[in-house]
NUVOFI-107407 format. One record per residue: residue in three letters; y, z, x of N, C-alpha, C in turn. Coordinates in steps of 0.05 Angstrom, whole numbers, padded with zeros to 5 digits, always signed. Atoms other than C-alpha are relative to their C-alpha. Layout:
// residues N
ALAYZXYZXYZX ...
***
This chain:
// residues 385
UNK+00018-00022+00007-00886-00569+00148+00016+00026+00001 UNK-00015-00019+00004-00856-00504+00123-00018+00017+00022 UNK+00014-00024-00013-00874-00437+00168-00024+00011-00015 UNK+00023-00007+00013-00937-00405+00152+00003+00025-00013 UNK-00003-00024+00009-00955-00345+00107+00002+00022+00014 UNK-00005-00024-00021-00964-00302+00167+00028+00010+00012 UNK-00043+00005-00006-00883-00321+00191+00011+00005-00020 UNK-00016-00002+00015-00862-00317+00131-00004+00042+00001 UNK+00005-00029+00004-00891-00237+00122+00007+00014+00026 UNK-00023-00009-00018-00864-00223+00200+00033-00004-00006 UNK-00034+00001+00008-00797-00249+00174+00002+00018-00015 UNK-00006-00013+00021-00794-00210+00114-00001+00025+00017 UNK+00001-00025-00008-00814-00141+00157+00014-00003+00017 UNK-00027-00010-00020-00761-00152+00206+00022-00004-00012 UNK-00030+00006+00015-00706-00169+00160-00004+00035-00016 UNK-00010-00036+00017-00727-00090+00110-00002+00017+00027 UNK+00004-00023-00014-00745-00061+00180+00035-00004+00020 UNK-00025+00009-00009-00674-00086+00209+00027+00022-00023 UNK-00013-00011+00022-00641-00058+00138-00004+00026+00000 UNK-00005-00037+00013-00667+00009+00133-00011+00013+00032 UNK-00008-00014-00023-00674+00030+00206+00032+00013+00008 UNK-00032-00001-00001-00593+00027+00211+00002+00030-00011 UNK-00004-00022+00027-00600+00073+00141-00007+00030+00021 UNK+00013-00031-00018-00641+00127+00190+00018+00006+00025 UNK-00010-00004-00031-00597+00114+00249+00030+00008+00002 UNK-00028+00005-00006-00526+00093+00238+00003+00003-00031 UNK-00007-00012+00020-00496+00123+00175+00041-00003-00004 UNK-00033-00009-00001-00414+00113+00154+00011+00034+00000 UNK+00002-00027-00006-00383+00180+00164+00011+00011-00033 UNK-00011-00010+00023-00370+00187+00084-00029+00022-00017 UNK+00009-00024+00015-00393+00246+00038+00013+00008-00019 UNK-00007-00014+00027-00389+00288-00024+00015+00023+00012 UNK-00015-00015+00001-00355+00329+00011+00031+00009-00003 UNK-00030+00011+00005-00277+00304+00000+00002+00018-00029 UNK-00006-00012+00025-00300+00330-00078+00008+00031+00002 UNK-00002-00036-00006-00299+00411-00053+00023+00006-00009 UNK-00016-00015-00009-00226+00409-00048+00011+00013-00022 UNK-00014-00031+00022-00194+00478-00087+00026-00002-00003 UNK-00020-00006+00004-00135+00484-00117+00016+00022+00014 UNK-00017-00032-00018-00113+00554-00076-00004-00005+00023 UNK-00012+00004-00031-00123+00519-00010+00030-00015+00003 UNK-00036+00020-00013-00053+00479-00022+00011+00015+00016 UNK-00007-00016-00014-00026+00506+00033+00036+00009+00002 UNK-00024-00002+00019+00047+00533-00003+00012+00001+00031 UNK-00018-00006-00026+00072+00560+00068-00007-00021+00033 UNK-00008+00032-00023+00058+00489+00113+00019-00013-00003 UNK-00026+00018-00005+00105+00445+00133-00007-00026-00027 UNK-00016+00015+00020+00133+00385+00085-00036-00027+00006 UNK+00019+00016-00006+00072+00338+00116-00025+00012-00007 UNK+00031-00005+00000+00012+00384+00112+00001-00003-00030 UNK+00009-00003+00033+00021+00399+00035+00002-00027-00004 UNK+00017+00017+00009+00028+00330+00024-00020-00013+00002 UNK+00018+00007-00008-00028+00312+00064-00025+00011-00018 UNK+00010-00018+00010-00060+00364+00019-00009-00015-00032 UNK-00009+00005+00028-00042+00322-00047-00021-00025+00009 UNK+00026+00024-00001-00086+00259-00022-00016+00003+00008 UNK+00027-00015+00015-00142+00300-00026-00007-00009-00028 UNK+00005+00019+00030-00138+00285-00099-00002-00031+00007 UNK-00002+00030+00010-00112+00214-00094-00025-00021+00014 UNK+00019+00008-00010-00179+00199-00047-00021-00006-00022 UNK+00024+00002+00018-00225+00209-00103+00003-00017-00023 UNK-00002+00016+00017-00196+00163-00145-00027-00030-00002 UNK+00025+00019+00007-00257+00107-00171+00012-00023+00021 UNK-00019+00025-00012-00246+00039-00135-00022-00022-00001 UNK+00014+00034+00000-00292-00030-00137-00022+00012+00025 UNK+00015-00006-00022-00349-00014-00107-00011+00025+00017 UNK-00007-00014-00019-00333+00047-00084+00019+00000+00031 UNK-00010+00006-00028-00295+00014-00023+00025+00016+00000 UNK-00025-00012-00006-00233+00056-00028+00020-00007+00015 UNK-00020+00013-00022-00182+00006+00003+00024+00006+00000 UNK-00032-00026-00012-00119+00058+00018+00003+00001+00016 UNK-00012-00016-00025-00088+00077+00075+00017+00006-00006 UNK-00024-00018+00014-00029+00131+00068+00016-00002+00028 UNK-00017+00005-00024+00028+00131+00122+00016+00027-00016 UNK-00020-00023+00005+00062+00207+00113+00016+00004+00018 UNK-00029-00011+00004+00138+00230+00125+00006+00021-00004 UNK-00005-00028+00008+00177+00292+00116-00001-00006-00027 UNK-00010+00001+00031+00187+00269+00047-00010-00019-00024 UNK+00008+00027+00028+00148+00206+00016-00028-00003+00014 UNK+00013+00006-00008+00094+00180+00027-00020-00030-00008 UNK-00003+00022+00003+00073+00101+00038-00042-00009-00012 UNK+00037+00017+00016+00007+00068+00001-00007-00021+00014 UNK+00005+00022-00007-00028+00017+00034-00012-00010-00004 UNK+00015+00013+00011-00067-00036+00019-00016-00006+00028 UNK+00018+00008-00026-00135-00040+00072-00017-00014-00010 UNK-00003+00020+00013-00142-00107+00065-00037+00002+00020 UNK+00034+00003-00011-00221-00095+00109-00011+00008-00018 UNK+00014-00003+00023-00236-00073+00047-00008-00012-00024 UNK-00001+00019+00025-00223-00128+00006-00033-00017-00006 UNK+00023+00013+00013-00283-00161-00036+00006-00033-00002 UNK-00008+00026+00005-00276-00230-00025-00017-00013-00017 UNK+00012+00018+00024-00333-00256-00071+00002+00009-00030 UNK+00002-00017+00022-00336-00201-00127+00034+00006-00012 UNK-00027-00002+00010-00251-00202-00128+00019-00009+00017 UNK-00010+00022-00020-00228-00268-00095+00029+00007-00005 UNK-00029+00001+00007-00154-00245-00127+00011+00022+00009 UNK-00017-00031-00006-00147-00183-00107+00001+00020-00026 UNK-00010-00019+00031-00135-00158-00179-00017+00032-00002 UNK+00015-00033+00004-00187-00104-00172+00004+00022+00033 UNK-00017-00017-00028-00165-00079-00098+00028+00009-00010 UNK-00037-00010+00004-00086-00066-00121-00018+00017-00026 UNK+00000-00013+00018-00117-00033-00189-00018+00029+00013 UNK+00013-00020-00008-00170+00009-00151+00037+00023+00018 UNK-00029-00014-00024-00103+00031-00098+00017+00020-00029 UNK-00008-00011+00029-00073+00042-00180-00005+00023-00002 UNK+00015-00019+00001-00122+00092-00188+00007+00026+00016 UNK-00016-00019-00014-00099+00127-00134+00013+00017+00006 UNK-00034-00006-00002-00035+00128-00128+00005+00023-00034 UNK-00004-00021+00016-00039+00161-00201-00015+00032-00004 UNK+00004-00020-00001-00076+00209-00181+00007+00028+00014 UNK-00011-00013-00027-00038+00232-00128+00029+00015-00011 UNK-00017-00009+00017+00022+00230-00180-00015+00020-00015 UNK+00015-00016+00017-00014+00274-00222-00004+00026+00014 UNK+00010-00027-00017-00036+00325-00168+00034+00009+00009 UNK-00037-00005-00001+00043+00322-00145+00015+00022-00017 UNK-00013-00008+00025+00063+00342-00211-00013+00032-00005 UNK+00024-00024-00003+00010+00400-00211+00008+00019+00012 UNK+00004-00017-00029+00032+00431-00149+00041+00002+00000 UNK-00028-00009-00005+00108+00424-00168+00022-00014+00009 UNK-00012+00024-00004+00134+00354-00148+00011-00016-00021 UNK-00019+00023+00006+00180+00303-00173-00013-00025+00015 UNK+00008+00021-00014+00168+00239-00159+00008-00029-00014 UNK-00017+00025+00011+00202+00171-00153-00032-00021+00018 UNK+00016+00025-00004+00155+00105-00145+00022-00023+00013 UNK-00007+00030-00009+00177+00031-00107-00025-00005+00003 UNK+00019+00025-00002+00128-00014-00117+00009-00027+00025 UNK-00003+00016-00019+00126-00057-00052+00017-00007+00014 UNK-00016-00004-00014+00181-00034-00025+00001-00018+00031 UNK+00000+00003-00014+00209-00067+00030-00005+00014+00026 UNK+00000-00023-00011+00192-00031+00095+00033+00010+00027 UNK-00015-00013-00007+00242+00017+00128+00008-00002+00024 UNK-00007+00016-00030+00278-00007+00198-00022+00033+00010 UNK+00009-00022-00029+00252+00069+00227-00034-00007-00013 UNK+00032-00002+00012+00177+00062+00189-00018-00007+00020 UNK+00008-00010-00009+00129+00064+00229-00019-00035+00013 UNK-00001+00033-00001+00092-00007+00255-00023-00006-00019 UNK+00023+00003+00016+00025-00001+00207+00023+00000-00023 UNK-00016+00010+00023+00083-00002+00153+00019-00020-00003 UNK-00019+00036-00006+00121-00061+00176-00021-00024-00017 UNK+00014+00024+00005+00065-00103+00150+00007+00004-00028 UNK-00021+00016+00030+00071-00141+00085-00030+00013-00016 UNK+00020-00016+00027+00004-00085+00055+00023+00023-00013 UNK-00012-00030+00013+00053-00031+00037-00007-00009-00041 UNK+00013+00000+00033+00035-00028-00044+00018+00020-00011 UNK-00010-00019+00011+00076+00034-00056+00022+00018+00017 UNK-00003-00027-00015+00128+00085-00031+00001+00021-00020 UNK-00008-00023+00020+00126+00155-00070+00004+00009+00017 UNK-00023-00019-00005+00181+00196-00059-00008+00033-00011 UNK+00012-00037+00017+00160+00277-00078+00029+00015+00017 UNK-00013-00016+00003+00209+00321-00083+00002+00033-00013 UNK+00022-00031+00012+00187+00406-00086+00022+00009-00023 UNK-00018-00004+00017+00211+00446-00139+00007-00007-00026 UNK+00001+00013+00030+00197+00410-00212-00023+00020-00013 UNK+00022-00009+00021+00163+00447-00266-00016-00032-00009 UNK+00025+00020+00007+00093+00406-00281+00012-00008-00029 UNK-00019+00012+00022+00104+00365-00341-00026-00022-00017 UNK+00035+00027+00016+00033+00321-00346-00012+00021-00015 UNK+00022-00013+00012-00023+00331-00389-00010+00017+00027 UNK+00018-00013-00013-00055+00389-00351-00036-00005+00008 UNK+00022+00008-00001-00125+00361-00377-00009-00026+00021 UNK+00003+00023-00023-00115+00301-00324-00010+00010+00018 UNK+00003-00019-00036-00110+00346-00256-00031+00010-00005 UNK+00033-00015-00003-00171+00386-00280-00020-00019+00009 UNK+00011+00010-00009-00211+00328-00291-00002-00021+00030 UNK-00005+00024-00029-00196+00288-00218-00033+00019+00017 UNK+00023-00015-00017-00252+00347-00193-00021+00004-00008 UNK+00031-00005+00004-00324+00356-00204+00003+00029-00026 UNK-00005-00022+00021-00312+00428-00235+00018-00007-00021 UNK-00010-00004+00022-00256+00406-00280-00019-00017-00027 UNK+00018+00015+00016-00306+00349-00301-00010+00009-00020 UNK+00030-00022+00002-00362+00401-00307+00020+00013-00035 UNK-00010-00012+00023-00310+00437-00353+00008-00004-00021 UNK-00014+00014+00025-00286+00385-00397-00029-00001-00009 UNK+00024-00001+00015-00354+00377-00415-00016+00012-00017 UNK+00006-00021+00014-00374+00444-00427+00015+00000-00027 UNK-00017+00004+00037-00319+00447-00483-00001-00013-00009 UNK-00001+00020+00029-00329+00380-00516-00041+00000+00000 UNK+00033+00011+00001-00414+00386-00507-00012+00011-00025 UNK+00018-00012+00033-00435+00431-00573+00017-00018-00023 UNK-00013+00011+00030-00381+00392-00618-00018-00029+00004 UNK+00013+00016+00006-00415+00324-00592-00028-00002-00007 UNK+00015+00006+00003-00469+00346-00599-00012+00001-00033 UNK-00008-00009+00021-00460+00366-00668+00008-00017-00029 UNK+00005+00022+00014-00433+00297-00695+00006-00022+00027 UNK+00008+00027-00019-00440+00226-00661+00035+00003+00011 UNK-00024+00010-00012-00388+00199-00620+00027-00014-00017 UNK-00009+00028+00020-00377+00143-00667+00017+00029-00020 UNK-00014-00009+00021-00341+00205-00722+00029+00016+00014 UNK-00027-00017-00020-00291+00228-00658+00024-00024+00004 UNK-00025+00011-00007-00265+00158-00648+00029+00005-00006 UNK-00032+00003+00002-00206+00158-00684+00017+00015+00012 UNK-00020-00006-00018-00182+00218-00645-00009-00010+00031 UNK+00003+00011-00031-00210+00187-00576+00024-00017+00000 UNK-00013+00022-00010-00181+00130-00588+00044+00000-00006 UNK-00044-00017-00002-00097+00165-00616-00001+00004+00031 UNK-00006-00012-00022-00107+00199-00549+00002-00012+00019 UNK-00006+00021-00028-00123+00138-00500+00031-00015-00008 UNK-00018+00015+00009-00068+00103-00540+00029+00023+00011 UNK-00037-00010-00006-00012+00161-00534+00004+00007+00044 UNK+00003+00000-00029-00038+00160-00457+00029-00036+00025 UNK-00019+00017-00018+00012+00092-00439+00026-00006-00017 UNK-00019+00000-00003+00086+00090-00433+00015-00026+00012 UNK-00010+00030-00010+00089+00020-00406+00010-00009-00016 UNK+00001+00016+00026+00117-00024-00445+00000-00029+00004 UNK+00007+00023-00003+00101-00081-00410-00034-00005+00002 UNK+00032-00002-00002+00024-00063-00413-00007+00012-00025 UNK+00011-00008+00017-00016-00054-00467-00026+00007-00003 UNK+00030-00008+00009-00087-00016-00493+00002-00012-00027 UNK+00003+00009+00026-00111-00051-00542-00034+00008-00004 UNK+00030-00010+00008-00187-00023-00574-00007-00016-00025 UNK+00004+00012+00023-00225-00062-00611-00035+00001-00008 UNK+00029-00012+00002-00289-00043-00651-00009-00011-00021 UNK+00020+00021+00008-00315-00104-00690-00027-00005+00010 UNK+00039+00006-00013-00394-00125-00684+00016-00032+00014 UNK+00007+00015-00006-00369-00196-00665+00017+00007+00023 UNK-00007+00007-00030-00326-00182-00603-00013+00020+00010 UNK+00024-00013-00016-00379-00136-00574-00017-00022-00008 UNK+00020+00023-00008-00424-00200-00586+00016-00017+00017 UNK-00019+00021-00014-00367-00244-00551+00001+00015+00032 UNK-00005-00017-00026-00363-00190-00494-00032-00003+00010 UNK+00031+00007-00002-00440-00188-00492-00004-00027+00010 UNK+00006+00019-00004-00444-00259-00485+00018-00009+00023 UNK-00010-00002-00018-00384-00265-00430-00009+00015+00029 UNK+00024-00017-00015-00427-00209-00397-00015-00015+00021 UNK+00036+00008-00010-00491-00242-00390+00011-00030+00008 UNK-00010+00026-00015-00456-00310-00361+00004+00016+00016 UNK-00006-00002-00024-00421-00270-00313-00012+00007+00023 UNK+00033-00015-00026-00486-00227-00277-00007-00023-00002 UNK+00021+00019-00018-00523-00296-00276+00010-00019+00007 UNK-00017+00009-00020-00469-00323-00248-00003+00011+00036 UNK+00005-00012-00023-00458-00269-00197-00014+00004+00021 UNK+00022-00016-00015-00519-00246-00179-00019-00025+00008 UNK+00018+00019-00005-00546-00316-00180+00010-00012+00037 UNK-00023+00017-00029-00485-00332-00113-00011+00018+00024 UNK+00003-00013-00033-00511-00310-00040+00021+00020+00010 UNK-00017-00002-00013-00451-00303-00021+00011+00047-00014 UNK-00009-00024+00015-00435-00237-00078-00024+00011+00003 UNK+00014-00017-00008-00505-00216-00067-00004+00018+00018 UNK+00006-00012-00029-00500-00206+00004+00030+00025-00003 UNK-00027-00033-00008-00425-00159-00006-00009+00017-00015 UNK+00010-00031+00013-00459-00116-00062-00017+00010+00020 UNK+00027-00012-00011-00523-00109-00012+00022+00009+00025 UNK-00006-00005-00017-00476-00097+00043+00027+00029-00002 UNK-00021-00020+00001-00427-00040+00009-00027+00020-00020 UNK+00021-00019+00006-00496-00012-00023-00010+00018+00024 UNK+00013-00008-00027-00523-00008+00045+00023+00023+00013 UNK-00020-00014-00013-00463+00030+00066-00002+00041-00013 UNK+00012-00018+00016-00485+00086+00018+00026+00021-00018 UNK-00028-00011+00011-00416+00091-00022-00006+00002-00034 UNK+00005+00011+00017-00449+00071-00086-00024+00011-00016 UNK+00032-00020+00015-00505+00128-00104-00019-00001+00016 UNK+00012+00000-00010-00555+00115-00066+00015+00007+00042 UNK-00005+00007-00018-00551+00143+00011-00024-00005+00027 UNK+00018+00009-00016-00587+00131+00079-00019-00013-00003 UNK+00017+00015-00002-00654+00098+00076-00008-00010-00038 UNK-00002+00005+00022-00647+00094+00002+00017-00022-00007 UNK-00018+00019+00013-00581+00055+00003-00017-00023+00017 UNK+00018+00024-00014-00620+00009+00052-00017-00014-00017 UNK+00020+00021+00019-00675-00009+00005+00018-00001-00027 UNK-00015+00016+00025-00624-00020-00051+00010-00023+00008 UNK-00007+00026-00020-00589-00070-00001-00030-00021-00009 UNK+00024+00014+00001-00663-00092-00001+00003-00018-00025 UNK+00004+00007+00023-00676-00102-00076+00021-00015-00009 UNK-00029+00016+00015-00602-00137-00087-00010-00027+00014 UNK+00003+00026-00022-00623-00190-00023-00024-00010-00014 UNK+00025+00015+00011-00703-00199-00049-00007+00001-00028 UNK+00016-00009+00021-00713-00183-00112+00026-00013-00027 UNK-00009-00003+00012-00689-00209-00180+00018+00018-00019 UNK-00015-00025+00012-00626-00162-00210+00003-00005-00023 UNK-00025+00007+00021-00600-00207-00266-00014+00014-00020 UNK+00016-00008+00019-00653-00181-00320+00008+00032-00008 UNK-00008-00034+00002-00636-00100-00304+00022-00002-00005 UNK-00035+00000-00008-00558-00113-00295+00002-00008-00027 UNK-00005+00011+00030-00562-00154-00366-00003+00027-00012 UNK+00010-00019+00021-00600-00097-00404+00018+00023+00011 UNK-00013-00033-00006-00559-00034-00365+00026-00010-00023 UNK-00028+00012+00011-00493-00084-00392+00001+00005-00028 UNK+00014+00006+00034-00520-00097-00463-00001+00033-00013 UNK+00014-00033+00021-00536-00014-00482+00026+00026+00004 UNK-00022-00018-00010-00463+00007-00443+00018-00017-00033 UNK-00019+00011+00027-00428-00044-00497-00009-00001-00027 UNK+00010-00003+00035-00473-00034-00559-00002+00030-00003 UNK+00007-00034+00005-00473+00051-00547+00033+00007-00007 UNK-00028-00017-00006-00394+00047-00534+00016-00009-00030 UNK-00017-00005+00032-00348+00070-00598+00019-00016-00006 UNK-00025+00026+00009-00297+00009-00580-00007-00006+00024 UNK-00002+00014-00026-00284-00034-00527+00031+00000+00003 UNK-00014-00001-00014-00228-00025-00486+00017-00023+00014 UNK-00020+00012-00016-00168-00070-00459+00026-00007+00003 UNK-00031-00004-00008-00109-00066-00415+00003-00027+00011 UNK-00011+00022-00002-00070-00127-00415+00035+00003+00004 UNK-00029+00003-00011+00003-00140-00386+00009-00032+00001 UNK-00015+00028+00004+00056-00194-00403+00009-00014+00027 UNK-00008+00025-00021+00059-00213-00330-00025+00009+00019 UNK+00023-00014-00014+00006-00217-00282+00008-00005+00034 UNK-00008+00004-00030+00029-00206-00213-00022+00027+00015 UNK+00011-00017-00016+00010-00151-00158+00009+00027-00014 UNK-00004-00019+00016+00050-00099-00192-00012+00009-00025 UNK+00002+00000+00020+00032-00106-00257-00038+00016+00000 UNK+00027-00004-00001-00046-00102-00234+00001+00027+00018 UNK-00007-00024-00011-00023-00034-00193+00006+00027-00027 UNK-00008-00025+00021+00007-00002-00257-00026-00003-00024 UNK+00032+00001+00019-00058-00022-00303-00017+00008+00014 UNK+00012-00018-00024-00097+00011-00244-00002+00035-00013 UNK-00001-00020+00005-00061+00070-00254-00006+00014-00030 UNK+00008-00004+00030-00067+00075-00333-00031+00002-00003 UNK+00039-00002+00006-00148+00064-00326-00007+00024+00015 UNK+00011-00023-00011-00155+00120-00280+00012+00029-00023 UNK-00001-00025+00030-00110+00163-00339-00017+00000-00021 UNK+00017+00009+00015-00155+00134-00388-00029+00017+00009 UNK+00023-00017-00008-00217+00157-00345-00002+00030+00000 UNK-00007-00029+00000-00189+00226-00335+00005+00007-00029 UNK-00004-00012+00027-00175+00242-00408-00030-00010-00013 UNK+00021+00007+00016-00239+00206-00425-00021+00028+00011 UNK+00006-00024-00010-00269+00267-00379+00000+00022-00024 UNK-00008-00029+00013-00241+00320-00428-00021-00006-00022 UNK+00009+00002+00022-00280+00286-00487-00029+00001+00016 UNK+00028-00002-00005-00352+00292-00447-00008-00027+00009 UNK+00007+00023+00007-00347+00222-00438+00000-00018+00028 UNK-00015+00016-00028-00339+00167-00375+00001-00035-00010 UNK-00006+00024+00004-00311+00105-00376-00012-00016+00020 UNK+00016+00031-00010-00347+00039-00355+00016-00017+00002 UNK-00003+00026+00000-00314-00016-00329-00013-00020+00000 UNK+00014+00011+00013-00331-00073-00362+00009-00038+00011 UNK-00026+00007-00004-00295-00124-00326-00007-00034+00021 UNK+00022+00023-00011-00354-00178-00302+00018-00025-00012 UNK-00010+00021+00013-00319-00229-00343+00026-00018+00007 UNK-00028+00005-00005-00262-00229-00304+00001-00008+00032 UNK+00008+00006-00030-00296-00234-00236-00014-00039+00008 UNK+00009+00034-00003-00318-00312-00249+00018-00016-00021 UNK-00012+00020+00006-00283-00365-00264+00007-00016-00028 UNK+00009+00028+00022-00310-00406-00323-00004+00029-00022 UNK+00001-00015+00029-00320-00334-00368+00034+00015+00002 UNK-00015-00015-00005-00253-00306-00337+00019-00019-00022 UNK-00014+00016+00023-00216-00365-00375-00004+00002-00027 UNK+00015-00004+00031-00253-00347-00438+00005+00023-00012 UNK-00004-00035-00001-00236-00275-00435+00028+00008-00026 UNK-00024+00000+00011-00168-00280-00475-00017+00000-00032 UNK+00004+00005+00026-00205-00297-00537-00022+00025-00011 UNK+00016-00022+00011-00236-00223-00548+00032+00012-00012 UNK-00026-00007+00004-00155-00209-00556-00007-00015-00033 UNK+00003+00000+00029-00177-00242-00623-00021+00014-00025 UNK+00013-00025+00017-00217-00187-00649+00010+00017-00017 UNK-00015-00015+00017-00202-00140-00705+00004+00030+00023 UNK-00008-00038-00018-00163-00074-00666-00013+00023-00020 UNK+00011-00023+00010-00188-00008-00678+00026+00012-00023 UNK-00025-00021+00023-00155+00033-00745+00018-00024-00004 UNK-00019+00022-00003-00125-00028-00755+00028-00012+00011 UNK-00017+00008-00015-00079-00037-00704+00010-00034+00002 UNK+00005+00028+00002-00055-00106-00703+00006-00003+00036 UNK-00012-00005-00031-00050-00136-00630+00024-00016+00003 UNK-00029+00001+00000+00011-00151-00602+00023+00018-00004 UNK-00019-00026-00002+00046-00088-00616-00003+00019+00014 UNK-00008-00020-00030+00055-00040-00555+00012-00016+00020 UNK-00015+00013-00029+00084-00097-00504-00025-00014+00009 UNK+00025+00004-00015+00032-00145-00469-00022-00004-00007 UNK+00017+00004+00005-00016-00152-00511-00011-00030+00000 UNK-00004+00035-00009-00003-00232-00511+00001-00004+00022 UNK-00010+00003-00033-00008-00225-00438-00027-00008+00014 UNK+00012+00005+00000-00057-00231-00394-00017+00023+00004 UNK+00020-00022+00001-00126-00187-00391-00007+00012+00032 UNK+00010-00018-00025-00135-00140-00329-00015+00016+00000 UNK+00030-00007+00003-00189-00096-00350-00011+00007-00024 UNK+00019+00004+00027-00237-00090-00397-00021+00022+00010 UNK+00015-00030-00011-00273-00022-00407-00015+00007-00019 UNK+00024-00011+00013-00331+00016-00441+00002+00030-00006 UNK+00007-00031-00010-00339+00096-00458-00026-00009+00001 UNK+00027-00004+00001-00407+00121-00449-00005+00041+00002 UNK+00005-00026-00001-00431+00195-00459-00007+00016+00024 UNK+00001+00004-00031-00429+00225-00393+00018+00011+00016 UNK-00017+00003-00033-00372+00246-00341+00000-00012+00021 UNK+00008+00008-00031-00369+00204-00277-00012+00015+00013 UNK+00020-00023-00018-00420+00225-00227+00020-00003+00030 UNK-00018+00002-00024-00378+00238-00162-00021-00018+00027 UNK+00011+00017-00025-00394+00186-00101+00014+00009+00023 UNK-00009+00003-00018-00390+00189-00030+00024-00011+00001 UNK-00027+00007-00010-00317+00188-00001+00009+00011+00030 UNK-00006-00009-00028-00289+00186+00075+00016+00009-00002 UNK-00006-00026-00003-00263+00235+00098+00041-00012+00003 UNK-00025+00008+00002-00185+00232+00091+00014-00012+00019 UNK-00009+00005-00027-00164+00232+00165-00005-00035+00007 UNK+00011+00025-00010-00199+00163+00168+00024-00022-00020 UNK-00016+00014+00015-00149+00138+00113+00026-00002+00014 UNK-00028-00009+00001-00087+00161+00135+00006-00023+00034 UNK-00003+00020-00019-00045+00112+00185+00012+00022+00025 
***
């Protein structure tokens, strides 16, 4: 004999009054406030450590899975070490890691980017061995990065990147592209959207490839809607969305992110999550993907960094990029995924030409009309080793 209806309706009010008491009580110590930081506080006359401590400011706000922001920084007179915080890792939603090293991606290019801004040089090692004097949190086998900065370089990036990494430059890319879109559709801008994401990578072992056929937006659509009722159908991925919702990194905070926690644990999602999916890939002017001819840890580090340039120049056009990238998080559609690489490319690009396109798929992306809306981020001090 199962429990009665009475047990069952005490269970249920101690499991939301368990959930969103926490929300009122116990709170992570993250905020919108990381977005404030000003260009004229760099502090030109600190020592070699504060200004760069100053520079991952930017590289904090970089997007990441979730919101979980899994970095830690280890600073030097002179470099400074990336780490991979592996308590952050998603074990159901990104059993491979591939979206932890690309979120860190994100980062790390932003940090290059702010570098460059402020007057740095800068050399990369990718997983550098660590250094007999380094420090003992860099002895371990997360290091992901060392950048090297060096003062004293005239800037040299697109300028339109740095702006957008901040709320105001957002704000401002917007203003300037908001009367022309509004003026004609999206759909009559591609072709320069899409020159501009294209002259955005220098890899040549990675490739953007855009492709804006009706049938691989039905192939993506249909990869989609397997993968949410996949996902959302598994305990296991319900309970880490409800438990990095609950954390309130993800839009919603305090007793709000609680009852979203709620609604992910009781309540059917797959129906909303389909239709939000379905109106991001039938609104967006192409579909998006970065693919690389080898797929290791690196490779998924430097396609990281290219999506967060991608996002930032998508900024300037009024626009924000959607990762699209469900297809890649399960198994049985992730194997299936290669065969949107047979779609007609945008302007007729054929694929295969940039490097990588025959490779394999690491993310898969969307525009949508919009700027990113800035999320809660902890506070830097908590990053740093």
């Amino acid at each position: 004999m199962g429990p009665s209806a009475g047990k069952v309706v005490l269970i249920s009010l101690f499991l939301v009054v368990g959930m969103l008491v926490p929300g009122i009580i116990w709170q992570p110590n993250e905020s919108l406030a990381p977005w404030g930081v000003k260009e004229s506080d760099f502090p030109q006359n600190g020592s070699s450590e504060e200004r760069m401590a100053f520079l991952l400011n930017y590289a904090i706000l970089a997007p990441s899975i979730y919101n979980t922001q899994p970095w830690r920084f280890d600073i030097s007179s002179d470099e400074i070490m990336i780490l991979a915080d592996e308590s952050r890792w998603l074990k159901a939603a990104d059993s491979n890691k591939r979206e932890m090293y690309s979120s860190i991606g994100g980062a790390i290019e932003n940090l290059i980017i702010a570098a460059d801004h402020f007057g740095y040089s800068s050399t990369i090692s990718y997983f550098p061995k660590p250094a007999s004097s380094a420090s003992n949190a860099s002895q371990s086998n997360d290091i992901v990065a060392r950048v090297s900065l060096q003062p004293g370089a005239m800037p040299s990036a697109d300028p339109r990147l740095f702006s957008a990494i901040t709320p105001d430059g957002m704000n401002a890319s917007q203003k300037r592209t908001e009367s022309p879109i509004e003026q004609e559709s999206i759909s009559r801008r591609t072709e320069e959207i899409a020159a501009a994401i294209r002259a955005l990578n220098t890899d040549p072992d990675i490739s953007i490839i855009l492709l804006g056929d009706l049938k691989t937006k039905e192939r993506l659509l249909s990869l989609t809607e397997a993968a949410d009722r996949a996902l959302y159908s598994n305990i296991t991925f319900k309970s880490e969305l409800g438990h990095w919702l609950s954390r309130g990194g993800m839009g919603p905070t305090g007793v709000q992110a609680k009852i979203a926690q709620a609604k992910v644990a009781f309540l059917d999602s797959i129906p909303d999550r389909i239709e939000a999916d379905t109106e991001i890939i039938n609104n967006s002017p192409f579909l998006g993907i970065i693919a690389s001819k080898r797929y290791d840890r690196e490779s998924q580090v430097r396609a990281g960094r290219l999506l967060e340039r991608i996002s930032l120049l998508s900024s300037h056009y009024g626009l924000g990029l959607e990762p699209m990238s469900q297809a890649l998080q399960w198994t049985e559609t992730e194997s299936k995924a290669s065969g949107l690489l047979d779609g007609e490319a945008w302007e007729g690009e054929k694929i295969g030409e940039g490097g990588g396109a025959d490779g394999s798929i690491l993310h898969i992306f969307c525009l949508k009309a919009g700027t990113r809306e800035p999320t809660p981020r902890r506070p830097l001090e908590e990053a740093l080793v």
